[in-house]
C-alpha positions in Angstrom: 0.0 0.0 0.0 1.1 3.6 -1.2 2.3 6.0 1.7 1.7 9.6 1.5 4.1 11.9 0.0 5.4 15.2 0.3 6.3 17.2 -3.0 7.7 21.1 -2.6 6.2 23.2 -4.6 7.8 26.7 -3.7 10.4 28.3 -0.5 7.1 27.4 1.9 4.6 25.1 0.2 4.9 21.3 0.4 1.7 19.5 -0.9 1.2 15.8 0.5 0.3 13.9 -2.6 -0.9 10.2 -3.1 0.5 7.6 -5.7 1.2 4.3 -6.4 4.2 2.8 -8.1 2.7 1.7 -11.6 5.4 2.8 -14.3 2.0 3.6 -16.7 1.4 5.1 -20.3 -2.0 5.9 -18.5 -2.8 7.6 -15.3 -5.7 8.9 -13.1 -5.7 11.9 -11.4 -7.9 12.9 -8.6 -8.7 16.4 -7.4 -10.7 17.0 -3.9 -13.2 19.0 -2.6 -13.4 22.2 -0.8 -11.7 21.9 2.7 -11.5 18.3 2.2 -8.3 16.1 2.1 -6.5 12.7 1.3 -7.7 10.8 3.9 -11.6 10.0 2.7 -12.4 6.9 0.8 -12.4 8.7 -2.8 -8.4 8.5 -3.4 -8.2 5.6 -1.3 -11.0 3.2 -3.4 -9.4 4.8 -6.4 -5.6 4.1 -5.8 -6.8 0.5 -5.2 -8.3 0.5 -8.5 -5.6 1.9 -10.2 -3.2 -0.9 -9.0 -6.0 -3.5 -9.9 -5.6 -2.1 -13.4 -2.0 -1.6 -13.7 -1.8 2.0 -14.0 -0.4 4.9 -12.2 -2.1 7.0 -9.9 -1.9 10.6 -8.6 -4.1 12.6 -5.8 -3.1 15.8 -4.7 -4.0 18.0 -1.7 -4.0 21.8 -2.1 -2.2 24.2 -0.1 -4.0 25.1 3.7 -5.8 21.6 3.5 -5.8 18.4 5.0 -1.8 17.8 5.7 -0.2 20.1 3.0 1.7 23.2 4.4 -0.2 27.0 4.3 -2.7 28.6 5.8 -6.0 27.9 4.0 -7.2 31.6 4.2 -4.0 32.0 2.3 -5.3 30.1 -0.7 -7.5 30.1 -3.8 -8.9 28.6 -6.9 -5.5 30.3 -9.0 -3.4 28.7 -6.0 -4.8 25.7 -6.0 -5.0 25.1 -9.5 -1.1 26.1 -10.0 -0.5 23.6 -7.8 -2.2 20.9 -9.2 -1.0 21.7 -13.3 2.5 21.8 -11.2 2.7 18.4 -10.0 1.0 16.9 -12.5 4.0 18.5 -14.9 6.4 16.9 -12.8 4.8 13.3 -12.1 3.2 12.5 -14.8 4.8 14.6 -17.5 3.9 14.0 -20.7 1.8 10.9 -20.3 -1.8 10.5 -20.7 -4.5 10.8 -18.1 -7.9 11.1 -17.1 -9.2 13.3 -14.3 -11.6 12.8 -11.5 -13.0 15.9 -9.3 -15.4 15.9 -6.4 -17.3 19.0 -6.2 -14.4 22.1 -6.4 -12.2 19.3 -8.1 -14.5 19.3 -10.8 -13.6 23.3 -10.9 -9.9 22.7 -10.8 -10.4 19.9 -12.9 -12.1 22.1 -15.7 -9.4 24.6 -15.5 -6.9 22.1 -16.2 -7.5 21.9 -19.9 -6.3 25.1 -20.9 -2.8 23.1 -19.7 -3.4 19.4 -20.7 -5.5 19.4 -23.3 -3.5 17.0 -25.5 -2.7 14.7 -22.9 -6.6 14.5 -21.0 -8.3 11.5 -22.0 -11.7 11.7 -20.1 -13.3 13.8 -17.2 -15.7 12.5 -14.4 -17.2 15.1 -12.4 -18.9 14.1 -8.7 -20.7 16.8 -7.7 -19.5 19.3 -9.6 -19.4 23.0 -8.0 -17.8 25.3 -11.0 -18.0 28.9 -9.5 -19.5 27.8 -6.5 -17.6 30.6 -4.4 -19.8 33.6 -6.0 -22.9 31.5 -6.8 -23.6 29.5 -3.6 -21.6 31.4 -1.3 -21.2 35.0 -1.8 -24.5 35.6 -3.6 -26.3 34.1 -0.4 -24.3 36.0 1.9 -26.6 38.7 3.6 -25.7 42.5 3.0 -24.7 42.6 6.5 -22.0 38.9 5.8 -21.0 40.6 2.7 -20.2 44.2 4.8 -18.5 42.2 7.6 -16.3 40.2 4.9 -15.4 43.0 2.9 -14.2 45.2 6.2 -12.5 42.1 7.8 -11.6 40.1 4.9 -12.8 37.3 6.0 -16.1 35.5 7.3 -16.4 32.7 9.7 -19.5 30.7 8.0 -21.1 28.2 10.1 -23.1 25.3 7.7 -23.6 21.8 8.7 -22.3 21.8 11.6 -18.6 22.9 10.3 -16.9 26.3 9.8 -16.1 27.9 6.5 -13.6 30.7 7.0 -14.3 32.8 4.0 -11.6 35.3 3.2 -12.6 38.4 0.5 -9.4 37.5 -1.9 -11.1 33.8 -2.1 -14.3 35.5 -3.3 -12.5 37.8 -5.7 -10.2 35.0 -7.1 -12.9 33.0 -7.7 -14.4 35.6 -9.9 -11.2 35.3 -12.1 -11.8 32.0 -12.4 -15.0 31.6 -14.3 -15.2 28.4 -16.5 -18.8 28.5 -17.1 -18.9 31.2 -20.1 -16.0 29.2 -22.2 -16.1 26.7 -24.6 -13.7 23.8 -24.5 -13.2 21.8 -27.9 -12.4 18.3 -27.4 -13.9 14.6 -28.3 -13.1 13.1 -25.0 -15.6 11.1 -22.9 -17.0 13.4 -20.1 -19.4 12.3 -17.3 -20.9 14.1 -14.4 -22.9 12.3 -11.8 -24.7 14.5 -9.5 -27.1 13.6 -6.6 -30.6 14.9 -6.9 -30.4 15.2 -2.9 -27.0 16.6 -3.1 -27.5 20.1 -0.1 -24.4 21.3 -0.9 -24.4 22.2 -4.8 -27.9 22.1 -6.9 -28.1 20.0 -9.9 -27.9 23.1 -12.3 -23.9 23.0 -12.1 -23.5 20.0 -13.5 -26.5 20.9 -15.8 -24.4 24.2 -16.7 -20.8 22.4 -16.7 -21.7 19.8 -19.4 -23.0 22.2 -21.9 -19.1 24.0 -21.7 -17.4 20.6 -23.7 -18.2 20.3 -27.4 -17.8 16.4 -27.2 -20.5 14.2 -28.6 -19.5 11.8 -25.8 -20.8 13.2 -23.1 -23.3 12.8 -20.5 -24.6 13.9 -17.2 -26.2 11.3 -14.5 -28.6 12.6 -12.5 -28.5 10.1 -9.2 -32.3 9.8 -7.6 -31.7 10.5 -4.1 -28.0 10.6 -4.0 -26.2 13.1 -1.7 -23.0 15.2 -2.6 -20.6 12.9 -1.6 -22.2 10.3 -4.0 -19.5 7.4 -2.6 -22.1 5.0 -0.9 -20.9 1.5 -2.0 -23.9 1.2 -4.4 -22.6 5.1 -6.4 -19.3 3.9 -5.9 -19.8 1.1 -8.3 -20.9 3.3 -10.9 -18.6 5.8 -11.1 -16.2 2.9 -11.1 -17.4 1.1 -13.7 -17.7 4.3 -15.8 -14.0 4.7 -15.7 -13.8 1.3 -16.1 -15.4 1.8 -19.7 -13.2 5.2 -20.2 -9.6 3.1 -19.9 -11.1 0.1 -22.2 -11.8 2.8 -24.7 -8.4 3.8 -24.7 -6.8 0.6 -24.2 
């Protein structure tokens, strides 16, 4: 079994990063939610499949989360997705891939293309929360969160029963950030599965993400009564066996 690994990406910044030790043509990259980390079942289940198959494996964790270095008020969507275009430059290189994202992965994920286009051989989306930051967040915000933010630069916001410290510069980054209004040419297979009882992000993203790829292969899977996490052993299966289908394609 893989251990956890550290990779320096600047003076200050070391992301911990998961692989596996498959010397592969092919790989599968998974990007993370908001405020999550490495340690849920998502990289683990996928690692695992990856070595079942024979082929290499990356999962990163951004900057300010889980066991990565920084302050997490420190870091954005640009951040987050330098990081992720960096280590993918140096581990995989010039190979092939396809890319997984859970909710804000499916953000970083999208903003990936503009870098590995040629190389990016299918996209599943879990949840998928493009621009959530401005749409879900800052547009809900009352005038008084927004004043308090804005003065502060930050906002402590309680949902669920965790706290979301929401700097100003994360808002505003965000907003630099848009994929929703682009077009991105390609013939790759793209999935997004999304949980009609997802609380977290509506359907509509996915709804709105999926109409960005010209690809005639494409589809969106609208899960009756699946949360957000949408990693219950019975989803699980068939996300799985979707990829599954992706890598026989291409095999």
């Amino acid at each position: 079994m893989s251990k956890f690994k550290y990779f320096k990406v600047s003076n200050n910044i070391k992301l911990r990063y998961l692989t596996n030790n498959f010397k592969s043509n092919i790989y599968i990259v998974f990007l993370h939610g908001f405020m999550s980390d490495l340690e849920g079942e998502k990289p683990k289940v996928l690692r695992k499949f990856c070595d079942k198959l024979k082929i290499g494996f990356l999962a990163v964790e951004y900057s300010g989360h889980g066991k990565s270095s920084g302050k997490f008020t420190d870091g954005n969507i640009s951040k987050w997705s330098n990081q992720v275009k960096t280590i993918i430059k140096k581990k995989i290189r010039s190979k092939k891939f396809f890319l997984v994202g859970s909710s804000m992965g499916s953000w970083l994920s999208t903003l990936q293309f503009k870098y590995f286009k040629k190389q990016i051989l299918g996209f599943i989306g879990i949840g998928s929360a493009p621009e959530f930051l401005q749409e879900v967040m800052w547009k809900k915000f009352s005038k008084k969160m927004k004043t308090k933010t804005i003065k502060e630069g930050i906002y402590n916001l309680k949902h669920g029963g965790y706290e979301y410290p929401i700097t100003y510069q994360l808002i505003k980054d965000g907003r630099k950030n848009k994929v929703l209004n682009q077009k991105i040419n390609t013939n790759i297979p793209i999935t997004l599965f999304h949980g009609t009882k997802d609380e977290a992000i509506p359907v509509k993203f996915s709804r709105s993400l999926i109409k960005i790829f010209s690809s005639k292969n494409k589809k969106l899977v609208v899960v009756k009564n699946g949360d957000h996490s949408l990693f219950a052993i019975k989803y699980r299966r068939m996300i799985l066996n979707e990829l599954k289908n992706f890598i026989k394609s291409f095999s």
